[in-house]
C-alpha positions in Angstrom: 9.2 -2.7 -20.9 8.8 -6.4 -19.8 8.2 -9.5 -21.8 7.9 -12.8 -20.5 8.0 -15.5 -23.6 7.0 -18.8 -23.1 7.8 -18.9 -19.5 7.6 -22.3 -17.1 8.7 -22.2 -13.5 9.3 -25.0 -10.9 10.1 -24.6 -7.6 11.9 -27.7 -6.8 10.4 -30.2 -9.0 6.9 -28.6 -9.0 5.9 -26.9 -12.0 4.4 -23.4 -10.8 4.1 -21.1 -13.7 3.2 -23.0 -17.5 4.1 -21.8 -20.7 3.3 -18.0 -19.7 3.3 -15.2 -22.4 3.0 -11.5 -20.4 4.0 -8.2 -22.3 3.7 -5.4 -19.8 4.1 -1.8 -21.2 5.6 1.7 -19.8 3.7 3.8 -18.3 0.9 1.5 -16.6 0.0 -0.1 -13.4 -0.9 -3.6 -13.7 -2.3 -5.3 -10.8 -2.4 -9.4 -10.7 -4.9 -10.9 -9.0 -6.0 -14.9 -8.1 -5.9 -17.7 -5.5 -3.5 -18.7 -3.2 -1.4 -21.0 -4.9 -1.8 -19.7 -8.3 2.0 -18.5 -8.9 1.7 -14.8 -8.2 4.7 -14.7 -5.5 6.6 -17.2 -8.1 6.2 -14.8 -11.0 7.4 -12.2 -8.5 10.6 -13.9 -7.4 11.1 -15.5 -11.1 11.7 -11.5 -12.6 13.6 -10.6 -9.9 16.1 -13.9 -10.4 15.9 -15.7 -7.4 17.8 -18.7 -7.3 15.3 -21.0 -5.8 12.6 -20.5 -8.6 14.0 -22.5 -11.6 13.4 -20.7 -15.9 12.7 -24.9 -17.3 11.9 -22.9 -20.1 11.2 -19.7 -22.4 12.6 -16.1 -21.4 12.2 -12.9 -19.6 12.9 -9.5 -22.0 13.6 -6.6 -20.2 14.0 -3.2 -22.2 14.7 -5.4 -25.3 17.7 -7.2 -23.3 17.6 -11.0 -22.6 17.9 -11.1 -18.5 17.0 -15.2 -18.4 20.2 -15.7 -16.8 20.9 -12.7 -15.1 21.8 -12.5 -11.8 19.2 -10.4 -9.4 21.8 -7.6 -8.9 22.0 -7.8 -12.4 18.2 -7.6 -12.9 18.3 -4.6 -9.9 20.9 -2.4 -11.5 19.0 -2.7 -14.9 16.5 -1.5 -13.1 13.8 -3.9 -11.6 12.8 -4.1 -7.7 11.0 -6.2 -5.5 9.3 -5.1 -2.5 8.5 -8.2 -0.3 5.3 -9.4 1.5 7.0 -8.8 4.7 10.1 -6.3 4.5 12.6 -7.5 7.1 14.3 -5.6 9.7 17.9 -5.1 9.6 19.6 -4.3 12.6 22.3 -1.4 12.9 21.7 -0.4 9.2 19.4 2.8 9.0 17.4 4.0 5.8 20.1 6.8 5.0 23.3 3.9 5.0 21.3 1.4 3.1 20.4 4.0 0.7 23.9 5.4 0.2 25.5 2.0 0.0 22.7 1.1 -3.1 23.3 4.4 -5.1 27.3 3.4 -4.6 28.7 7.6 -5.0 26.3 8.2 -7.9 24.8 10.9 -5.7 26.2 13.8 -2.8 25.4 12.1 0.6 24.2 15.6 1.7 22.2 15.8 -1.5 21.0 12.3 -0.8 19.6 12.9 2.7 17.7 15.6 1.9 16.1 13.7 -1.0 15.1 10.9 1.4 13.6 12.9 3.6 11.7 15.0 1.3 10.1 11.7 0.0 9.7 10.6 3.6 7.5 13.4 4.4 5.4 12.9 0.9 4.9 9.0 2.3 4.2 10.6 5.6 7.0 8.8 6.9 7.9 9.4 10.8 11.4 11.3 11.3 12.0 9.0 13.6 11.9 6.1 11.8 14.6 7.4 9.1 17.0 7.4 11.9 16.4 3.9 13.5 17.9 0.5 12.2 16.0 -0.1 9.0 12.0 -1.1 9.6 13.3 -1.8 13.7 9.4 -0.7 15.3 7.7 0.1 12.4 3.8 -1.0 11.7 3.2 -2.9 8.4 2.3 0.4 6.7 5.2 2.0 8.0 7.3 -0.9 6.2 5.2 -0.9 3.1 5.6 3.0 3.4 9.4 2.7 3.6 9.5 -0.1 0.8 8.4 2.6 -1.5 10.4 4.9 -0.1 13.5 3.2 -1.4 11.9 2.6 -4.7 11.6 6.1 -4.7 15.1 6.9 -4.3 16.9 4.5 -6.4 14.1 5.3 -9.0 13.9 2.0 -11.0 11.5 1.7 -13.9 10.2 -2.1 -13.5 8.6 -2.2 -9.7 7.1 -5.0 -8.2 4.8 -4.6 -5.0 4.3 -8.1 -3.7 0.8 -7.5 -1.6 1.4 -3.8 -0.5 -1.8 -3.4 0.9 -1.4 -6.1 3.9 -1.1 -4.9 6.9 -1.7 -1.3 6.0 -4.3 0.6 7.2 -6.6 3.3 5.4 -4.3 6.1 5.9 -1.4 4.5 4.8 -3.1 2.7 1.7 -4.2 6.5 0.6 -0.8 7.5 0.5 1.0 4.7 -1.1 -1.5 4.5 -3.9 -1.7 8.8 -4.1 2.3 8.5 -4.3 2.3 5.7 -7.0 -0.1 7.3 -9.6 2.0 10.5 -9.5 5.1 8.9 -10.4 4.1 6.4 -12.7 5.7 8.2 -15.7 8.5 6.2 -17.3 8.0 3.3 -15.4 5.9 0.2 -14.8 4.2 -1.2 -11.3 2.9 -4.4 -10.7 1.3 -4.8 -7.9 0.3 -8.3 -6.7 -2.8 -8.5 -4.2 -5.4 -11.2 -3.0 -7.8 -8.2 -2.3 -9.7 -5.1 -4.1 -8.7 -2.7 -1.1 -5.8 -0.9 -2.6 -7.8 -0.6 -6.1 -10.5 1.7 -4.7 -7.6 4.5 -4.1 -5.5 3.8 -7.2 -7.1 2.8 -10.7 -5.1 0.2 -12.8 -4.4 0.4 -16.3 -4.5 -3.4 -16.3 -5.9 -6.3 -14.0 -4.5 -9.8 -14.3 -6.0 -12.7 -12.8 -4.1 -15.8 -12.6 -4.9 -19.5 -11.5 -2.8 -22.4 -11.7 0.2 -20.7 -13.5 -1.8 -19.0 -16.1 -3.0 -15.7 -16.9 -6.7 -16.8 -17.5 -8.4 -13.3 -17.5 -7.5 -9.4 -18.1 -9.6 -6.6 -17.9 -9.6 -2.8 -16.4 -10.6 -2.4 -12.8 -14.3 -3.6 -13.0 -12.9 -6.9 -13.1 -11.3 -6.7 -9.5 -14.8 -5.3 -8.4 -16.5 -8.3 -10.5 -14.1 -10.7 -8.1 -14.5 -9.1 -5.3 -18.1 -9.8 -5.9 -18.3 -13.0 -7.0 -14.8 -14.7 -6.1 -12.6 -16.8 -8.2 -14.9 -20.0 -9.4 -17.1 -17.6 -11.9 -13.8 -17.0 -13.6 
């Protein structure tokens, strides 16, 4: 699915990620885990192109296709997405227009609607909220909730949770993580977390943990318990 070669990162003129070789397979969830500071965000930002985190060297493989210097609509209509750390409001702009405008025609707008709202009522998603500018009064589950929502709909295979479980409560965690292991087939999740909370509802194929640029351990989920445990410095 994914294959980072190589890679090294700098934001500005500060190296971030080193020399990093990642393949990451259909199918799976992989969850990365480490300090603050390590480069998880970076490696984030870095798949999804943004212009601020600088490729000094190597490459990023994406269903077999070079995307190094692809531009992040490029990298979003080949079919990877980003879900921030904090998903921004945007006023005057509900879930339904946002929605439409992304799937460009591909899709009856009727056909669409009732799509999204089917999925909203899986992600116990508030009517309400569907109707309102996008995120405008919703909780930090709600957003998380809503993030998904869109992956949902535009249904891309590469999907990138940047710390999903913040903000969210117990409720909310359930159904995110219920939601992702039913729909996991054909595609990939990483899901980037400081904490273990998210990994008691869903069970990663993979766990990463990275400090200072590197991937420096992997393991199955006993290793999040194992650092949840005993923190970072056994490592």
């Amino acid at each position: 699915m994914l294959e980072l070669k190589n890679l090294t990162i700098n934001v500005s003129d500060k190296k971030i990620i080193r020399n990093l070789n990642l393949k990451l397979e259909k199918n799976k969830i992989y969850v990365l885990m480490g300090p603050n500071g390590s480069g998880k965000s970076t490696l984030a930002m870095s798949i999804a192109g943004h212009p601020l985190y600088l490729i000094k060297k190597g490459k990023i493989i994406f269903n077999e296709k070079n995307i190094t210097k692809a531009s992040p609509d490029e990298r979003s209509q080949s079919g990877i997405f980003l879900s921030f750390q904090s998903p921004l409001s945007l006023s005057g702009v509900s879930i339904y227009s946002l929605l439409r405008t992304a799937i460009a025609g591909r899709k009856d707008p009727l056909a669409l609607r009732e799509e999204i709202e089917k999925t909203a009522k899986l992600l116990k998603i508030k009517k309400e909220l569907l109707d309102r500018s996008l995120n405008e009064g919703a909780s930090g589950g709600e957003r998380k909730k809503i993030e998904l929502l869109q992956a949902a709909i535009l249904d891309p295979k590469f999907i990138i949770f940047d710390e999903i479980d913040t903000g969210v409560d117990i409720d909310a965690l359930k159904t995110i993580a219920q939601f992702m292991e039913k729909n996991k087939k054909g595609k990939t999740y990483l899901l980037i977390t400081h904490y273990n909370r998210i990994l008691k509802y869903v069970k990663p194929d993979v766990v990463l943990v990275m400090m200072e640029g590197k991937i420096v351990k992997r393991g199955n989920y006993k290793l999040a318990e194992e650092i949840e445990k005993n923190g970072y410095e056994k490592i």
